[in-house]
N, C-alpha and C positions, 0 to 999 in steps of 0.2 A: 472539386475533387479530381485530380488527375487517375487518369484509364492509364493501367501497367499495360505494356507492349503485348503480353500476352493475352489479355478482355480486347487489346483491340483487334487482333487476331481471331481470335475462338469469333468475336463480334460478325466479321468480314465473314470467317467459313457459315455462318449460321446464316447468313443474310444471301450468300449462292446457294446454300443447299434450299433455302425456301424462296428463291426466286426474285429478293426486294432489294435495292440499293441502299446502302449505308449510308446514312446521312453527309457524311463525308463526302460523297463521291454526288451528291445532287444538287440540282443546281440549288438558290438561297433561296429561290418560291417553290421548290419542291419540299421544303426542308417543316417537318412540324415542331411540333414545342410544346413543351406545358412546365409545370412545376416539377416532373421529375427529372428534366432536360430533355434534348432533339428526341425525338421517335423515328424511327423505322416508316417510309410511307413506302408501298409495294408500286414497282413499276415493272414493265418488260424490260426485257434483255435488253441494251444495244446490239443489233445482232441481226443475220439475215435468217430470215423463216422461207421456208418451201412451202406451198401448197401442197396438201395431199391427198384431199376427199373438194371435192364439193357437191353437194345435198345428199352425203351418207357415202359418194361413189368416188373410185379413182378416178385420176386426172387420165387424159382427157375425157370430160365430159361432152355430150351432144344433145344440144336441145333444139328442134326441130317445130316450126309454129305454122300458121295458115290461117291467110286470109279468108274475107268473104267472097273472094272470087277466086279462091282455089288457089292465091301465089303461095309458092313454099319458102321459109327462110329458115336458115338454119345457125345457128353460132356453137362454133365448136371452143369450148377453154380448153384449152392446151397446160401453160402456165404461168403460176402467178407465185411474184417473189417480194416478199415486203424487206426492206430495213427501214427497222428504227433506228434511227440515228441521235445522237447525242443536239441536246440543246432544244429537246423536242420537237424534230422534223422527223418526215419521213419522206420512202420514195418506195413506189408501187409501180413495178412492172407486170404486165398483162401480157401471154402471148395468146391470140387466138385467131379463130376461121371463121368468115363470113361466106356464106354462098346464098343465092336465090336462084329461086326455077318461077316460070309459068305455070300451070297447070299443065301435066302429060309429059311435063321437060324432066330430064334426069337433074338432079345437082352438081355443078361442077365440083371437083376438087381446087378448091382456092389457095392459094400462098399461106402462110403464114401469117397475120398482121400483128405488131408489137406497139404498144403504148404502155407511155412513160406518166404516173403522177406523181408531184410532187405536193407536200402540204406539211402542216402541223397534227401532232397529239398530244391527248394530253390524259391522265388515269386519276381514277377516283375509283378507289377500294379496289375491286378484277376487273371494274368498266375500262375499258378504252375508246375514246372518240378519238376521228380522225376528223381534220376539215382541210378537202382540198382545196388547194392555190387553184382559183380559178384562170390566172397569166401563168401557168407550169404545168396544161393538162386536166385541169380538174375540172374544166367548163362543165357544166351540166352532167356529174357525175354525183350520183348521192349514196354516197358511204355510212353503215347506220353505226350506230354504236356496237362495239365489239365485246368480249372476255378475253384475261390473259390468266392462265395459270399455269407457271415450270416455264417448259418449253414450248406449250403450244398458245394459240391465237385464236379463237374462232371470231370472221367477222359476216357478218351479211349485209350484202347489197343490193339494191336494186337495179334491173336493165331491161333494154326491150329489145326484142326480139319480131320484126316486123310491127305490126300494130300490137303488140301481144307484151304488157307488162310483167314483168315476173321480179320475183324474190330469191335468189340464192343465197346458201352459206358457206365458205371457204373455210375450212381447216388449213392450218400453217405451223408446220413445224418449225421448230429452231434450226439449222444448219450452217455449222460451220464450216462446212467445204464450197460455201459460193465465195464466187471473187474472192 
């Protein structure tokens, strides 16, 4: 049964206003089916998302750890910019601050430091997995599974921070004023 120019319209606005790609528009393994024809599968935007909280707070964050011998390290996120890109890749820019002290030493103010991943995603229901290319950045970097819903992203990752493991969460808005 052919779709009038108009269902396939009303279809498209229905499918940005709740966030999911038209079957049309995805690639043939994103695409479902059944007896009543293709279905609707939800994925994120193509599109760059900001950072905007991580663990509840504005950017930049500062988390500050210590040794058993009193060393201080500190990593400051600054910010972090996801796109998802088409053909499901992505690519995750990180800006942030490393400093360490002795014990008794003040912390310097450090530069800026930027890194670049690159990798695959891929969604199931509001899940999003990421897996970084470990040749593009991703070496020993473990990214957990994330949610998408609208415009936002939330993901959690792990890092460490001197000897000191820890858990963050990244909120990521959409934003279409990057690059």
């Amino acid at each position: 049964m052919a779709r009038s120019p108009l269902l396939r319209v009303a279809t498209l606005a229905g499918c940005l206003l709740a966030g999911t790609t038209p079957v049309s528009a995805q690639a043939p393994s994103a695409r479902g089916g059944g007896p009543s024809g293709p279905s609707l599968v939800p994925q994120p935007a193509i599109a760059n998302y900001l950072s905007s909280r991580l663990n509840g707070k504005p950017l930049p964050v500062t988390d500050r750890a210590s040794d058993t011998t009193g060393t201080q390290y500190l990593v400051e996120f600054d910010e972090l910019i996801l796109s998802i890109r088409p053909n499901h890749e992505f690519r995750a820019s990180l800006r942030f601050r490393q400093a360490l002290a002795v014990k008794g030493d003040r912390l310097r103010e450090e530069p800026i430091q930027k890194t670049t991943i690159y990798g695959a995603w891929s969604a199931a229901g509001d899940q999003l997995r990421f897996v970084p290319d470990p040749n593009r950045g991703g070496r020993g970097l473990t990214i957990l599974d994330g949610t998408f819903a609208g415009p936002r992203i939330d993901v959690p990752f792990d890092y460490r921070n001197g000897s000191v493991f820890r858990r963050a969460k990244v909120v990521l808005i959409k934003d279409d004023n990057i690059f």
